[in-house]
ZADO-1210 file (C-alpha; in nm, 4 decimals, padded with zeros to 6 digits):
<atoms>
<atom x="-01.4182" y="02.3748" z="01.3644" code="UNK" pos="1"/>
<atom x="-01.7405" y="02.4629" z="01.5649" code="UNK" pos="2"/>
<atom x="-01.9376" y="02.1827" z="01.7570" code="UNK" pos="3"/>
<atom x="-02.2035" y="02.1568" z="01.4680" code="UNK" pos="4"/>
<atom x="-01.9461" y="02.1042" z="01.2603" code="UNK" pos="5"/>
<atom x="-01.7414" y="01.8187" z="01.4343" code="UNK" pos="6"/>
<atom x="-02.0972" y="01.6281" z="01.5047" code="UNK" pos="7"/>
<atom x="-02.1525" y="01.6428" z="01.1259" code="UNK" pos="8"/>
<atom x="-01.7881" y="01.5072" z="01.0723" code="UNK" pos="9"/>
<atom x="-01.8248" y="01.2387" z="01.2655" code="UNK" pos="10"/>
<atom x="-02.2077" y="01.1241" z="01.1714" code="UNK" pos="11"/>
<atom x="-02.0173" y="01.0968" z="00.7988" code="UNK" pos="12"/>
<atom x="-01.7261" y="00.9314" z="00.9188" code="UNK" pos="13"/>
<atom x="-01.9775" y="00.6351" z="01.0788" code="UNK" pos="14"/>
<atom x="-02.1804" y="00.6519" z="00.7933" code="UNK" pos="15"/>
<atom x="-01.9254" y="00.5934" z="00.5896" code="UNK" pos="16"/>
<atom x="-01.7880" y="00.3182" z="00.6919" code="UNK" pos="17"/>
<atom x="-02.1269" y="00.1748" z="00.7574" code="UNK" pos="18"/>
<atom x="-02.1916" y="00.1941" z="00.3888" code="UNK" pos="19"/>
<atom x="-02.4333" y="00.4785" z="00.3903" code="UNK" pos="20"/>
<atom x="-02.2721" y="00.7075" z="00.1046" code="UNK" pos="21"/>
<atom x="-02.5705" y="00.9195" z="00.0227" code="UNK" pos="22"/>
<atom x="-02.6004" y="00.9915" z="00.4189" code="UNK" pos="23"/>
<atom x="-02.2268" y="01.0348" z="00.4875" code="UNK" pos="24"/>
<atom x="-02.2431" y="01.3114" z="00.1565" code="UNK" pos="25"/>
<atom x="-02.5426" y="01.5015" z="00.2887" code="UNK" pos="26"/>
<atom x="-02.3535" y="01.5397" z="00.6504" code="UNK" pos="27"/>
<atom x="-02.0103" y="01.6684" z="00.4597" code="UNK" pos="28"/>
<atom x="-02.2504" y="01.9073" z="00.2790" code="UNK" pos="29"/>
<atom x="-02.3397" y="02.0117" z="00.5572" code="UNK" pos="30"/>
<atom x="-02.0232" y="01.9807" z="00.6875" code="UNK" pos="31"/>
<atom x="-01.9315" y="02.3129" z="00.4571" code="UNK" pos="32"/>
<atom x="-02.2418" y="02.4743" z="00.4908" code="UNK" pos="33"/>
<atom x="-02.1703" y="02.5037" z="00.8829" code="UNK" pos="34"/>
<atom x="-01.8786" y="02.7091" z="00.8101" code="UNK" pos="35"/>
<atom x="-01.8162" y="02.7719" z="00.4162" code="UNK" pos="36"/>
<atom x="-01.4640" y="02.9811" z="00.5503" code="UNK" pos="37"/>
<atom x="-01.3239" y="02.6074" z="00.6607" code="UNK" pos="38"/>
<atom x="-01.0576" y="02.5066" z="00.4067" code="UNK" pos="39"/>
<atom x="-01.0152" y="02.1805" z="00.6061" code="UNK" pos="40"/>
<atom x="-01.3884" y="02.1253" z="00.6178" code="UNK" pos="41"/>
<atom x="-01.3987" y="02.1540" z="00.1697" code="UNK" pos="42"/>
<atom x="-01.0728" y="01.9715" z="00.1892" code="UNK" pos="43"/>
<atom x="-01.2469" y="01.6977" z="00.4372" code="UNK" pos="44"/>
<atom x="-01.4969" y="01.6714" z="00.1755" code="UNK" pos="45"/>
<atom x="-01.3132" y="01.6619" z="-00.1478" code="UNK" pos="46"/>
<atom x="-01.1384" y="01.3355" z="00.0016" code="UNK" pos="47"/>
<atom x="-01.4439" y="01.1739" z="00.0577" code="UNK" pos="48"/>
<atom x="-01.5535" y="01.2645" z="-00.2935" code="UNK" pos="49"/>
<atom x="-01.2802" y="01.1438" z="-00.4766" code="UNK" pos="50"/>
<atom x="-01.2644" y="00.8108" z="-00.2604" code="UNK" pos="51"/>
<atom x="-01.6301" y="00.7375" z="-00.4190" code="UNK" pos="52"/>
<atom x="-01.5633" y="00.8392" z="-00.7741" code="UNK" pos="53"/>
<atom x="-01.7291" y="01.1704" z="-00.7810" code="UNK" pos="54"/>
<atom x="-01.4132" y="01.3294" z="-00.9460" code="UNK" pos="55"/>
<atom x="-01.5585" y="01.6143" z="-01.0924" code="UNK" pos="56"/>
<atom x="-01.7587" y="01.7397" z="-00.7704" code="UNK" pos="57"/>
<atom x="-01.3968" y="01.6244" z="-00.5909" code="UNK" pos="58"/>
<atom x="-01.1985" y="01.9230" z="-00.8023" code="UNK" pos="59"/>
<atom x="-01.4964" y="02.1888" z="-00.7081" code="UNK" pos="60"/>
<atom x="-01.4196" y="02.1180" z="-00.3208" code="UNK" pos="61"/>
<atom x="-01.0267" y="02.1254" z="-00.3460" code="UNK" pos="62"/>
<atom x="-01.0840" y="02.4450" z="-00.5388" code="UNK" pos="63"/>
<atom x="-01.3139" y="02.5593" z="-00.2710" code="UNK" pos="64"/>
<atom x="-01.0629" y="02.5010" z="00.0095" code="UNK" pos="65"/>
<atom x="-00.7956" y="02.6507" z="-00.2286" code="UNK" pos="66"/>
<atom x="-00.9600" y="02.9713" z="-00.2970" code="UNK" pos="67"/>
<atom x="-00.9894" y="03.0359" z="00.0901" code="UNK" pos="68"/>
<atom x="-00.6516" y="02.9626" z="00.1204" code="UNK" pos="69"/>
<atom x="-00.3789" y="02.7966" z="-00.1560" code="UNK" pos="70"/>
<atom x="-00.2346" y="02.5136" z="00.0394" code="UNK" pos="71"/>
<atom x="00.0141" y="02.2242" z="-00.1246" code="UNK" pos="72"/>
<atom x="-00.2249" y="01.9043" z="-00.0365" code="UNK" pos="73"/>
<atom x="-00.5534" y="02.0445" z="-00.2029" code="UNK" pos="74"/>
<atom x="-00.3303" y="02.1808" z="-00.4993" code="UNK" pos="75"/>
<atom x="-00.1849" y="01.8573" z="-00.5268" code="UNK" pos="76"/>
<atom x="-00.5174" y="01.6808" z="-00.4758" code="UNK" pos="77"/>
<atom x="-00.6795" y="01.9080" z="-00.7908" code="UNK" pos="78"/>
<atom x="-00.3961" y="01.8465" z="-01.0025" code="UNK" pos="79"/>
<atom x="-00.3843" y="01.4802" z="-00.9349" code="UNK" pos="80"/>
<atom x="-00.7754" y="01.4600" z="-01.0399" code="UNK" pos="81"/>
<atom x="-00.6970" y="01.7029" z="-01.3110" code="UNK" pos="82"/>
<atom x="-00.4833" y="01.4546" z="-01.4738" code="UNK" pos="83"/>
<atom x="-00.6193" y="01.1209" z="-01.3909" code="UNK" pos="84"/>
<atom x="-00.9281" y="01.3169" z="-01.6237" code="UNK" pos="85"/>
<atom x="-00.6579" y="01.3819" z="-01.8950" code="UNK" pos="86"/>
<atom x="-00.7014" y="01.7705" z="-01.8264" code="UNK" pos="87"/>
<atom x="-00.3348" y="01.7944" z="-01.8327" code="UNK" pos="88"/>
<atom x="-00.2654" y="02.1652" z="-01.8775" code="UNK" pos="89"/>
<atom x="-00.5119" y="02.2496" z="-01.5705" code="UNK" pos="90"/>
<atom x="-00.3192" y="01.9864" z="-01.4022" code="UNK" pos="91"/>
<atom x="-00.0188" y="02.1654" z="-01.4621" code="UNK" pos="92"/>
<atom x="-00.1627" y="02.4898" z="-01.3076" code="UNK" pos="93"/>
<atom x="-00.2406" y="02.3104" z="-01.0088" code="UNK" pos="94"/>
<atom x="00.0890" y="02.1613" z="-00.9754" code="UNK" pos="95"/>
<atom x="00.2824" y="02.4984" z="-01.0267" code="UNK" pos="96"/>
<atom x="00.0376" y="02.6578" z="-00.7906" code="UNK" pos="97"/>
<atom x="00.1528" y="02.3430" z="-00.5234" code="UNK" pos="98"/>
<atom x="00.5073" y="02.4386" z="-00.5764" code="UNK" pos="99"/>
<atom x="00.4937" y="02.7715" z="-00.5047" code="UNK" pos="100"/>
<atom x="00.2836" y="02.6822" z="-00.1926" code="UNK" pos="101"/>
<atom x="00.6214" y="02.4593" z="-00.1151" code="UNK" pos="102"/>
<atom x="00.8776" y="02.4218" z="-00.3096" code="UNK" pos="103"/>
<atom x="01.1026" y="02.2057" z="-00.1235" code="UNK" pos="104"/>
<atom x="00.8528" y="01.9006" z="-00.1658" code="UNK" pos="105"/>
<atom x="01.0216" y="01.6578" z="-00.4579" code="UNK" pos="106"/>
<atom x="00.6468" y="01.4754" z="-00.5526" code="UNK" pos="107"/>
<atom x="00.5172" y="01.8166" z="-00.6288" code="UNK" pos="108"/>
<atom x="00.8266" y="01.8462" z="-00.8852" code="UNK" pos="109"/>
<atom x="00.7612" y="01.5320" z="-01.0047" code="UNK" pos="110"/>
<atom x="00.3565" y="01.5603" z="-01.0622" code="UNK" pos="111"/>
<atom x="00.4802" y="01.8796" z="-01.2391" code="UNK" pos="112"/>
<atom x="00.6838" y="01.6887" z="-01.4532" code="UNK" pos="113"/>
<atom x="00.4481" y="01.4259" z="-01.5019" code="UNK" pos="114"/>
<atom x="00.1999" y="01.6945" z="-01.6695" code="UNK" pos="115"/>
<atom x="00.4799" y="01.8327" z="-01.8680" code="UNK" pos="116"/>
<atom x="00.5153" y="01.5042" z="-01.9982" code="UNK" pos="117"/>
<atom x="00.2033" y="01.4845" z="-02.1138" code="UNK" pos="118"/>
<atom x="00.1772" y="01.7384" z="-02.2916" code="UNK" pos="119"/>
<atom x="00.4632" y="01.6714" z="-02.4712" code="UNK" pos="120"/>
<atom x="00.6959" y="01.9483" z="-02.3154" code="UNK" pos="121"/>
<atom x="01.0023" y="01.6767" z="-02.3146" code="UNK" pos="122"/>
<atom x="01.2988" y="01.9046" z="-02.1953" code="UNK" pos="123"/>
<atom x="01.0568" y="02.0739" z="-01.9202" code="UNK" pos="124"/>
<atom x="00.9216" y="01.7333" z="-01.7490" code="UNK" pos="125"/>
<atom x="01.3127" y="01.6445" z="-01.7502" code="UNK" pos="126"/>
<atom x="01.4054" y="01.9508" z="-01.5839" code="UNK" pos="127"/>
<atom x="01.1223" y="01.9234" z="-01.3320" code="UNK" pos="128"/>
<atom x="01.2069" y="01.5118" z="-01.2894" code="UNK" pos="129"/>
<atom x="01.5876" y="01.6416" z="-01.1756" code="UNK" pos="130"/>
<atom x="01.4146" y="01.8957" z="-00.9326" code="UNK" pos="131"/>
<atom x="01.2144" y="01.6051" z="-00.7739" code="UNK" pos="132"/>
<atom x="01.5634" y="01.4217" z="-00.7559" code="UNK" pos="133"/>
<atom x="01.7483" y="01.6841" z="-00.6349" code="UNK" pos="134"/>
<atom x="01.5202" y="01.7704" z="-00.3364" code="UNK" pos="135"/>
<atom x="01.4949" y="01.3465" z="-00.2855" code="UNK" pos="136"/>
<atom x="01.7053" y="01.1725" z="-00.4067" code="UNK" pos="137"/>
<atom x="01.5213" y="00.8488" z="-00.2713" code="UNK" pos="138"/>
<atom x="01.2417" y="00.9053" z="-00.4787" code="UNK" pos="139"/>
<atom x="01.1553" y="00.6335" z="-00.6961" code="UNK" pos="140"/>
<atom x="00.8598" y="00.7661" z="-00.8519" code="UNK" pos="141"/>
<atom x="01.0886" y="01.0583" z="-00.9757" code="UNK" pos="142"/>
<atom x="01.3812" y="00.8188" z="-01.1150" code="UNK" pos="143"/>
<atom x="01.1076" y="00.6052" z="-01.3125" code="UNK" pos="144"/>
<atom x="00.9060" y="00.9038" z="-01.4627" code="UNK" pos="145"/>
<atom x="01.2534" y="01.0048" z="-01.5746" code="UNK" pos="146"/>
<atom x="01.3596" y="00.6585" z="-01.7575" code="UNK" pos="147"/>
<atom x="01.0207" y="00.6410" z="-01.8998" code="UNK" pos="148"/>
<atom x="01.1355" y="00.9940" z="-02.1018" code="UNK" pos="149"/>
<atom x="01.4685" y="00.9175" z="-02.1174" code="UNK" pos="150"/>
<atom x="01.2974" y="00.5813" z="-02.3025" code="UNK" pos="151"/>
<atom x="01.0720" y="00.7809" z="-02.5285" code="UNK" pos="152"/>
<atom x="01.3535" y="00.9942" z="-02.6251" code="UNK" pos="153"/>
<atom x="01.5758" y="00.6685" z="-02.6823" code="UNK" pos="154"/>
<atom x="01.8507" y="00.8099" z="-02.4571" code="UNK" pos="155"/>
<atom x="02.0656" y="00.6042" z="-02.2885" code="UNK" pos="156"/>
<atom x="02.0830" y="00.7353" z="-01.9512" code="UNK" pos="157"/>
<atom x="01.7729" y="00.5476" z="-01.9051" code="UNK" pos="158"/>
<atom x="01.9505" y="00.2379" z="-01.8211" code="UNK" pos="159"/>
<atom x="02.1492" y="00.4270" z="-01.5646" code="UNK" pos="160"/>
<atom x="01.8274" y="00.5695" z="-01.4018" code="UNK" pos="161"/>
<atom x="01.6560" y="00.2417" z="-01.4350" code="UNK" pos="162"/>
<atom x="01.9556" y="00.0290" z="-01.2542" code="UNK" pos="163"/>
<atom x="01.9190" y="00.3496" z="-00.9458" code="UNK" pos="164"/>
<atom x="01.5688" y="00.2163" z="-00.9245" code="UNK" pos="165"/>
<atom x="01.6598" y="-00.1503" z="-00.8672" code="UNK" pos="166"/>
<atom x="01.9081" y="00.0179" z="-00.5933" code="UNK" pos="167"/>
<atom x="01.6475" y="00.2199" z="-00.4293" code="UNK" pos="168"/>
<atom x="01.3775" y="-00.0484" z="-00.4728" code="UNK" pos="169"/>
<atom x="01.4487" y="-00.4057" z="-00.6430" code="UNK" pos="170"/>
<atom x="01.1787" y="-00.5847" z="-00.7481" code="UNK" pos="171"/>
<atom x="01.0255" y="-00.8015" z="-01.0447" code="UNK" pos="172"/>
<atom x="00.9002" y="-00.4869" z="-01.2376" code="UNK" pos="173"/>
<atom x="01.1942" y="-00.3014" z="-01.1546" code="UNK" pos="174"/>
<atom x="01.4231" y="-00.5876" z="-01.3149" code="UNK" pos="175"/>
<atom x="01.1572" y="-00.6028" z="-01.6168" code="UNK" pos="176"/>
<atom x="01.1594" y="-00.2252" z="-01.6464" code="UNK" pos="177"/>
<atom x="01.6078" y="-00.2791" z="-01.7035" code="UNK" pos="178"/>
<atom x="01.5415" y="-00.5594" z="-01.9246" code="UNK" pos="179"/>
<atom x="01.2827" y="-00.3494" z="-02.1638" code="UNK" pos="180"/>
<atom x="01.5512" y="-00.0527" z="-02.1185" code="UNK" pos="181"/>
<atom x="01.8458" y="-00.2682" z="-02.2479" code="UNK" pos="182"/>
<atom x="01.6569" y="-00.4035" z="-02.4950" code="UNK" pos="183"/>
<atom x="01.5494" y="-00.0289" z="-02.6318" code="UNK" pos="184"/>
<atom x="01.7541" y="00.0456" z="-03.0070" code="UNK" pos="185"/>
<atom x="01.8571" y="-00.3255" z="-03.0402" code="UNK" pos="186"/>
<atom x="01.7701" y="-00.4329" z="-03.3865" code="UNK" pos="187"/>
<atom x="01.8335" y="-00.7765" z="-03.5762" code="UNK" pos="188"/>
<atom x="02.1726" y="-00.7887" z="-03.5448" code="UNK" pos="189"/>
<atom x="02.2853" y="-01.0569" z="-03.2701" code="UNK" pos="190"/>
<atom x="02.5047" y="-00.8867" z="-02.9804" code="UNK" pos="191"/>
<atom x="02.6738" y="-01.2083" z="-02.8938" code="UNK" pos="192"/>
<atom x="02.9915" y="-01.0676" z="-02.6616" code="UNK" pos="193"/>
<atom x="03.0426" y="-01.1683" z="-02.2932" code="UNK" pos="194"/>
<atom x="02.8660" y="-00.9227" z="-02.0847" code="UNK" pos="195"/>
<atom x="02.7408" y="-00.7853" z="-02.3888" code="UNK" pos="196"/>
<atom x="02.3529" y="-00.5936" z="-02.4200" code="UNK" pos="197"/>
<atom x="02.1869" y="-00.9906" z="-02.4948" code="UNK" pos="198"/>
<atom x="02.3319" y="-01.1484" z="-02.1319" code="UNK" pos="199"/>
<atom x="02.2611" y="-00.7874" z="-01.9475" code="UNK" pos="200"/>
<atom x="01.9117" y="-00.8603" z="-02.0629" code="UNK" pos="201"/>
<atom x="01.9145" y="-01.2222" z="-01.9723" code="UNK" pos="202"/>
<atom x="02.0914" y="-01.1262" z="-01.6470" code="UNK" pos="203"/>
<atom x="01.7899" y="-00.8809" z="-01.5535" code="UNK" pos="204"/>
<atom x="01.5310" y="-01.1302" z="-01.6321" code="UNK" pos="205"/>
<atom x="01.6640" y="-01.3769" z="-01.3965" code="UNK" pos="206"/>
<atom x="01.6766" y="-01.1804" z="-01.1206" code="UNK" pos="207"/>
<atom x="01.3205" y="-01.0804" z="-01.2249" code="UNK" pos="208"/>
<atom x="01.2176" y="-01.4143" z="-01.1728" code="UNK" pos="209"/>
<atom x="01.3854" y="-01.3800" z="-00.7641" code="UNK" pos="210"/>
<atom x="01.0756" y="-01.1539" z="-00.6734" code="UNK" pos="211"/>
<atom x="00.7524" y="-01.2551" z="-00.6598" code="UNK" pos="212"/>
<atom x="00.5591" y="-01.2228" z="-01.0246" code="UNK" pos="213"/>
<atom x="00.2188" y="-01.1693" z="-01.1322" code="UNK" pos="214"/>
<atom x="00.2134" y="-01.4148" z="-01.4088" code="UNK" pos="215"/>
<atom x="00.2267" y="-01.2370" z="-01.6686" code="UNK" pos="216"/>
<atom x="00.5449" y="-01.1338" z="-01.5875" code="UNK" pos="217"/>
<atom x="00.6349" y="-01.4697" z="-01.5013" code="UNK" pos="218"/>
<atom x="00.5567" y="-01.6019" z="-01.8607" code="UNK" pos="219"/>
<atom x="00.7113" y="-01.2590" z="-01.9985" code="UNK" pos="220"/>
<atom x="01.0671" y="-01.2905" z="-01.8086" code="UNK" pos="221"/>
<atom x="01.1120" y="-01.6784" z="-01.9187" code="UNK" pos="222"/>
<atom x="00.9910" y="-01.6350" z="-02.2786" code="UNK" pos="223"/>
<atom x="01.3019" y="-01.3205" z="-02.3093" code="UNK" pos="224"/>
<atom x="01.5490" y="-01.5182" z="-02.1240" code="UNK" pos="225"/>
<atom x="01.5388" y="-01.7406" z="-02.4036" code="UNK" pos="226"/>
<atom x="01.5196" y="-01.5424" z="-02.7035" code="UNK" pos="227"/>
<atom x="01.8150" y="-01.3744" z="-02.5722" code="UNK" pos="228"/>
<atom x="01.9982" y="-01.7021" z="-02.5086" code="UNK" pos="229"/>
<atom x="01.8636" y="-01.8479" z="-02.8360" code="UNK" pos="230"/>
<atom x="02.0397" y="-01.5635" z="-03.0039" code="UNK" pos="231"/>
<atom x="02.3379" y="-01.5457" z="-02.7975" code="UNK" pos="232"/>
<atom x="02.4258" y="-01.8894" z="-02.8863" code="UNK" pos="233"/>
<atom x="02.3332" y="-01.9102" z="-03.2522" code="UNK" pos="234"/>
<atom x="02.5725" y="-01.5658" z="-03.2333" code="UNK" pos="235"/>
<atom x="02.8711" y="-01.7162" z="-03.0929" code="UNK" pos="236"/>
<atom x="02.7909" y="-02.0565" z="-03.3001" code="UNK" pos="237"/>
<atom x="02.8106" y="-01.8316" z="-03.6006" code="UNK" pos="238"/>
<atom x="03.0729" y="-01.6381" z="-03.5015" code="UNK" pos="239"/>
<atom x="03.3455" y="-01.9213" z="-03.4164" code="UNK" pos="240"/>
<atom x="03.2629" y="-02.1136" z="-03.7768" code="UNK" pos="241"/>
<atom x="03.3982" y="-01.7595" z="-03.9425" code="UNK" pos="242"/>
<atom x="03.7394" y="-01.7660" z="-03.7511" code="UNK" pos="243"/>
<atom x="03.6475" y="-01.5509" z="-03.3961" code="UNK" pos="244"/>
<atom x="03.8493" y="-01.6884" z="-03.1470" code="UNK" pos="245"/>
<atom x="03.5360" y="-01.7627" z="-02.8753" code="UNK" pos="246"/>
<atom x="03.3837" y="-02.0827" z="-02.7456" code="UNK" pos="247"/>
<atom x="03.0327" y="-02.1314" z="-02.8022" code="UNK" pos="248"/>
<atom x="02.9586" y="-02.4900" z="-02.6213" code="UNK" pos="249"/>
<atom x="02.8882" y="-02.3195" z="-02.2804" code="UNK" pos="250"/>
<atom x="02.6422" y="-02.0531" z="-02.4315" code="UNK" pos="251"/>
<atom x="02.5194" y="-02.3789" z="-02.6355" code="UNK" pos="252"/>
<atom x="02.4259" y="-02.5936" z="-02.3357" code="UNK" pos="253"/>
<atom x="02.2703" y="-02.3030" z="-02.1261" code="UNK" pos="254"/>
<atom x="02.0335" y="-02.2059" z="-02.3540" code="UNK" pos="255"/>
<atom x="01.9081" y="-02.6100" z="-02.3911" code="UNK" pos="256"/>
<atom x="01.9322" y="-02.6583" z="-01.9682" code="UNK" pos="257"/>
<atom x="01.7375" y="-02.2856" z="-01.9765" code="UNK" pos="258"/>
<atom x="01.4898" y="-02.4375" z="-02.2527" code="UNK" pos="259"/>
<atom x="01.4076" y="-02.7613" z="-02.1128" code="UNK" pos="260"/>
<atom x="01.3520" y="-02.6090" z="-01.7839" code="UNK" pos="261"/>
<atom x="01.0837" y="-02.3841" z="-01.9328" code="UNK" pos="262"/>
<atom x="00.9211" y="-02.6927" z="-02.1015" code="UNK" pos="263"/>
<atom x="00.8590" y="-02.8648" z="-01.7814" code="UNK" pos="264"/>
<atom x="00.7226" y="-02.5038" z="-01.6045" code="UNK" pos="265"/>
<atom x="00.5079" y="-02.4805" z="-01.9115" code="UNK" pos="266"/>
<atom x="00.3817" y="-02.8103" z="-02.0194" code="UNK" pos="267"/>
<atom x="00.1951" y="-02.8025" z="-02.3720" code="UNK" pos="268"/>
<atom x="00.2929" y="-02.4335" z="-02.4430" code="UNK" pos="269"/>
<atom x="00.4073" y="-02.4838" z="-02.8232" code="UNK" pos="270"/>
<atom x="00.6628" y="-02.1685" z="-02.8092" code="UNK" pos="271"/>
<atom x="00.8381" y="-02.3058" z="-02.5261" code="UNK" pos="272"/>
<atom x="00.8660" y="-02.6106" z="-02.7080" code="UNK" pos="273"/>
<atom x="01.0131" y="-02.4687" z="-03.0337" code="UNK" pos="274"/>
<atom x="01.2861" y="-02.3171" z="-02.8529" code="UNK" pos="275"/>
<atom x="01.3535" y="-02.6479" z="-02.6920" code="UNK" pos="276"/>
<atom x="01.3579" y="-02.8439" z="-03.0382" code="UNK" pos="277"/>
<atom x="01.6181" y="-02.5212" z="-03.1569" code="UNK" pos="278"/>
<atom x="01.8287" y="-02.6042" z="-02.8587" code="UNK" pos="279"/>
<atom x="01.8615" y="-02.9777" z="-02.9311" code="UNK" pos="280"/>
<atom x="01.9525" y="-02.9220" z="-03.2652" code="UNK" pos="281"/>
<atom x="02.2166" y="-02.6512" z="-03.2190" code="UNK" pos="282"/>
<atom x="02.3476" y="-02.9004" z="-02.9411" code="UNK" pos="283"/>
<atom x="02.3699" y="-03.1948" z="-03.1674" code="UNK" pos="284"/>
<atom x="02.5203" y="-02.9552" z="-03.3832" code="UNK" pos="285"/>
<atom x="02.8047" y="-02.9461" z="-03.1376" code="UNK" pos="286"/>
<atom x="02.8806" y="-03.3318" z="-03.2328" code="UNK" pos="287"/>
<atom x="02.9589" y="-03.4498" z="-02.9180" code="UNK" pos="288"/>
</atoms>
């Protein structure tokens, strides 16, 4: 980069963060126009664009650095604006075209796979989601693109890929993201066993509710924990009146400490207070 051109870099940089967006994009334009053969200059400028919005004049610089020279970023960069616009098969070009500028780099793989996804090519965003593993095998973004298809396709393995992401990265959503997973294929029927699909779910929730919450997730993770507990006691209530050989008390009395507890955290929430009512009875029920 010449001298006219770092002066104009840095009179949009201050502008910028002054607040003066029309000046700082009349110095990147000019910026380019000092030297139209600078793919950092077009790249430069596509940043700034797509910080402010300007998405569509965002793509046109990438593609301007791009056509001077393919590079991974400003593939990347098109491809990522490309889809955020829902312009998924360009996306995919872009992302294909950032592979073969490096194919070692596992997000790459991934955003491919993303696209893929999409645009409904299911066995093609898996393959390119393994890629992305295979190259990182830390990735997290990879492992939860994966379980989202794996969840769509009502596979299995996406419990497996979602407890790798609670390994990796535990969190609240993380936790949820199990709990939804486990909870994928279950229909009316009551899975009452010890360490059975109902107290994996309830057992995901609670540690859910160990990382901080927005609160919607808060109200979320204590409104499953007791439908699961509601049912896993009514199950095993059921199940020991027609001869099964299982104590039901315990999973009784949980559910009504569980339920009560939620009254208090919720005072005046009606649902909450149902499930507390459906407790005492089924504890009365007990006749102790």
């Amino acid at each position: 980069m010449n001298d006219a051109g770092r002066a104009a870099l840095e009179r949009a940089k201050r502008a910028e963060e002054n607040g003066a967006i029309d000046e700082a994009a009349a110095a990147y334009d000019e910026l380019v126009a000092v030297d139209p053969t600078d793919l950092g200059a077009w790249s430069t400028r596509g940043l700034f664009l797509e910080r402010h919005g300007r998405f569509l004049d965002a793509i046109a610089s990438f593609r301007q650095s791009t056509s001077i020279k393919s590079t991974y970023c400003d593939h990347s960069n098109t491809g990522n604006l490309l889809h955020s616009l829902g312009r998924n098969d360009e996306a995919l070009g872009e992302y294909e075209a950032a592979i073969a500028c490096d194919p070692s780099q596992a997000q790459g793989w991934c955003n491919r796979g993303i696209a893929l996804l999409a645009l409904g090519r299911t066995d093609d965003a898996r393959t390119s989601f393994d890629r992305a593993i295979g190259f990182d095998d830390r990735l997290v973004n990879a492992y939860h693109c994966k379980a989202v298809l794996l969840q769509k396709l009502g596979d299995k393995g996406a419990i497996t890929t979602r407890r790798k992401i609670i390994e990796l990265a535990p969190s609240a959503a993380a936790y949820i993201d199990l709990a939804n997973a486990l909870r994928n294929g279950l229909g009316p029927q009551i899975l009452w066993e010890p360490g059975g699909i109902e107290e994996q779910i309830v057992d995901a929730v609670e540690r859910a509710l160990q990382y901080p919450c927005e609160h919607k997730q808060y109200i979320w993770s204590w409104a499953e924990k007791l439908v699961r507990l509601q049912r896993i006691a009514h199950g095993r209530q059921s199940a020991r009146r027609t001869g099964v050989p299982i104590e039901d008390a315990p999973a009784i009395e949980r559910y009504l400490a569980q339920a009560d507890t939620a009254v208090g955290l919720f005072p005046g929430d009606n649902w909450f207070a149902e499930k507390l009512g459906d407790a005492q009875l089924l504890n009365a029920s007990l006749g102790r």
